[in-house]
C-alpha positions in Angstrom: 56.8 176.5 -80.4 54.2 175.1 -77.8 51.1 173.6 -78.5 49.2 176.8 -76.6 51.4 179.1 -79.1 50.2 177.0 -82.2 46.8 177.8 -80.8 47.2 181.1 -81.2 49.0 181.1 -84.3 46.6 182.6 -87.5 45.0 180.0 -89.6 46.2 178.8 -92.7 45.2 180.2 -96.2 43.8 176.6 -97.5 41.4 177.0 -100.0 38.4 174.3 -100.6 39.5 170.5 -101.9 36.9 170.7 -104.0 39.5 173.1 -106.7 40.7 171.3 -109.8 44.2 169.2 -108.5 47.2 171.0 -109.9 49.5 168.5 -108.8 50.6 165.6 -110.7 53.9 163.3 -110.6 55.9 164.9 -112.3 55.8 167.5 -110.0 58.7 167.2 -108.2 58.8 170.7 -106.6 58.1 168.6 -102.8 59.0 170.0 -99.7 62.0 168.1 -99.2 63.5 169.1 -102.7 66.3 170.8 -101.7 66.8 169.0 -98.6 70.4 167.8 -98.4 71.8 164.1 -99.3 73.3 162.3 -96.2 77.0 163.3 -96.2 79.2 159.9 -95.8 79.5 160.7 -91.9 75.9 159.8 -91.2 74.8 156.4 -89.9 71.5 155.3 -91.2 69.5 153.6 -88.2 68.1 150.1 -87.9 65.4 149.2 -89.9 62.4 148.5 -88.1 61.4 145.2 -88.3 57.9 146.7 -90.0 60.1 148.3 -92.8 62.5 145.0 -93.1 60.3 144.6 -97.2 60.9 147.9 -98.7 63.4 148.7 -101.4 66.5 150.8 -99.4 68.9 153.2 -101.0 72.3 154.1 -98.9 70.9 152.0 -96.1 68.2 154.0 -95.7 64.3 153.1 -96.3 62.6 154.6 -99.8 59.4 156.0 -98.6 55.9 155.0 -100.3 55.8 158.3 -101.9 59.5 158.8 -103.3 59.4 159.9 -106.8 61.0 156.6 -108.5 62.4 155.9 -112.0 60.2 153.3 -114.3 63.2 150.2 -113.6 62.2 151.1 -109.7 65.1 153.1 -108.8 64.9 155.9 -106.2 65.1 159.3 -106.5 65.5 160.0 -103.1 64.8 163.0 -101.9 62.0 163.7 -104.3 58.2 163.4 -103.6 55.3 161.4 -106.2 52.4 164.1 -106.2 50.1 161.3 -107.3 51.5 159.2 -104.3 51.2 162.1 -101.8 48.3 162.9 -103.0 47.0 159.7 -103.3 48.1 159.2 -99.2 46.5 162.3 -98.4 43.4 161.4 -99.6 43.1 157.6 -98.2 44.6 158.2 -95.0 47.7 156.7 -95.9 51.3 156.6 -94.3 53.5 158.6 -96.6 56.3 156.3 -95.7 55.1 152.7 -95.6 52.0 153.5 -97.3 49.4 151.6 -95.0 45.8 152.8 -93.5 47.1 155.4 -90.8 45.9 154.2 -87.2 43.8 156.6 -85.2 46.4 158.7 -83.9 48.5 160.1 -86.8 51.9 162.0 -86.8 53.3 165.2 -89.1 56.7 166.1 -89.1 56.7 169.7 -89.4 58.9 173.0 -89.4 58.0 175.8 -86.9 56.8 178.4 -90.0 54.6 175.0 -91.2 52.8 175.2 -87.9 52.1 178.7 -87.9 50.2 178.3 -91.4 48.5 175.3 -89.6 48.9 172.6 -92.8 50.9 170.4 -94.2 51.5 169.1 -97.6 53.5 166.2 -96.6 51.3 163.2 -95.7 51.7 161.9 -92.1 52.8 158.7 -91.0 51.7 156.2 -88.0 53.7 156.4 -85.3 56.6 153.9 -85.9 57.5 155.1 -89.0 57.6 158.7 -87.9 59.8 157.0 -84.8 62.0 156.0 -87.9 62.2 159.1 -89.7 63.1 161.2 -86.9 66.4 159.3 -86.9 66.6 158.4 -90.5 66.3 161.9 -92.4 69.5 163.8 -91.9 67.9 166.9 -91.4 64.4 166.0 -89.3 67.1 164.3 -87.3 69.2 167.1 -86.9 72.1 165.9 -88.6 72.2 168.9 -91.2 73.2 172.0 -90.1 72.1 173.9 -93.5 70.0 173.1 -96.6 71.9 172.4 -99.8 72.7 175.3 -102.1 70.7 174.4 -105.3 68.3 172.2 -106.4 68.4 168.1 -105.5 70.4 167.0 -108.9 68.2 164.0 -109.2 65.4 166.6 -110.0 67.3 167.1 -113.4 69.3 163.4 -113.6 68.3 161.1 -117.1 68.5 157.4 -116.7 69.3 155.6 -120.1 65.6 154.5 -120.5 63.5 156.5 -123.1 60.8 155.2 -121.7 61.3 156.6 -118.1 59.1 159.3 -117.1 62.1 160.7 -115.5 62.4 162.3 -119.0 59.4 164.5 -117.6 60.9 165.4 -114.6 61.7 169.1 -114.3 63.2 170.8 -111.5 60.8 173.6 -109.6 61.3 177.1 -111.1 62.8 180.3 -109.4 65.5 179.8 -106.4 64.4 178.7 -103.1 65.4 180.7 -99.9 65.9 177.4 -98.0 69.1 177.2 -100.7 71.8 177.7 -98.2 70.1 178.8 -95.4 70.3 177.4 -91.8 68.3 174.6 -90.8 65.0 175.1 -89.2 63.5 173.1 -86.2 61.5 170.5 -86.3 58.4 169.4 -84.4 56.0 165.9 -84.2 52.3 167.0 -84.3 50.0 164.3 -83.1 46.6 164.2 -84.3 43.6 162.1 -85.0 42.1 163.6 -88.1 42.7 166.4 -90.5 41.0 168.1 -93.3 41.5 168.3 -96.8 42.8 171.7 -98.9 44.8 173.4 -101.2 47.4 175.7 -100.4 48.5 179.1 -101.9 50.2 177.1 -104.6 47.3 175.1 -105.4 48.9 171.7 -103.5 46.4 169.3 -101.8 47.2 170.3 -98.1 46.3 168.6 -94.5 44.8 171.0 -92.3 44.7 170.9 -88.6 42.8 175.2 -87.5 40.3 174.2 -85.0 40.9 170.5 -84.4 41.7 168.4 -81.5 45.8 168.4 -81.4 47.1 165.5 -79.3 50.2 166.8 -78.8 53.1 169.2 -79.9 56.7 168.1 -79.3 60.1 169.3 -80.4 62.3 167.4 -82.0 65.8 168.0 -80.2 68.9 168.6 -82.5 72.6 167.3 -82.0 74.4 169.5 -79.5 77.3 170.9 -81.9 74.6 172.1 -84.2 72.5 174.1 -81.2 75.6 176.0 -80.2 75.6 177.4 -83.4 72.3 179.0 -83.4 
């Protein structure tokens, strides 16, 4: 998709911030949900040396807003509503978790664009430099989405305490189970305004601001032969 097609593309249903929030953390239904696990074939990347603090699981960074168990572990994977929401809200990188700079970056599929919003936070530039190598299927690594839900929606740890006990996975099958991965794309912006989505989610929307640009994320060759 280019940035002129975006243009053109029908704004996005988001309805007014000001609506009641209805999500929480324990909602783990995030976009990434049934995103697949890194299959022992992938490489994570370097860490970047801004990154070199944060807890790692598989050689790979935990985001700021991973949904994590009460002893600290990672369910990876899995999105924190309060965390997202909370980056959302502050201007906040959803991976490292610091003020976003002035220009900002979403990772987005093609049918995210077309609604014009995300409700993944964004992230300063060198962590979404990171990301696009590090996430098996922003990176094109993944050919497919995994067939059911991420088991770590629905995984107990042995503490009682743990609000993993709360944890439920999202209801209904999704029809990313199984099917083909979608492109990618980095949009570039310097601001973005609040909403809620059809499903009630606190939303970043971009209809009728500035977009600094629109690029495509390329895929690995073996996987764009197959398309």
């Amino acid at each position: 998709m280019t940035r002129a097609a975006w243009r053109r593309a029908i704004p996005g249903p988001l309805r007014p911030e000001q609506e009641p929030p209805r999500r929480g953390g324990t909602d783990i239904a995030a976009p990434h949900a049934d995103e697949p696990a890194a299959s022992d074939s992938f490489t994570p990347p370097p860490i970047p040396v801004h990154l070199a603090g944060f807890p790692t699981a598989g050689g790979l960074v935990v985001p700021y807003t991973t949904l994590r168990h009460r002893g600290g572990k990672a369910a990876l994977g899995l999105d924190d509503g309060d965390l997202a929401d909370r980056c959302l809200r502050n201007c906040l990188c959803g991976v490292c978790g610091q003020p976003l700079p002035g220009r900002t970056v979403f990772l987005m599929r093609a049918s995210d664009l077309v609604r014009k919003y995300s409700v993944e936070p964004g992230m300063c530039p060198p962590c979404a430099a990171y990301t696009r190598r590090a996430c098996p299927m922003v990176s094109g690594f993944m050919g497919q989405y995994r067939k059911g839900v991420n088991p770590l929606a629905t995984r107990r740890c042995g503490d009682e305490l743990c609000p993993c006990r709360g944890w439920s996975a999202p209801g209904g099958k999704s029809a990313r189970f199984g099917a083909p991965a979608d492109r990618w794309y980095a949009l570039w912006v310097t601001q973005y305004r609040l909403g809620r989505d059809p499903d009630g989610r606190l939303a970043a929307g971009f209809s009728g601001l500035r977009v600094l640009a629109l690029r495509e994320i390329p895929v690995r060759a073996s996987l764009e032969a197959d398309r």
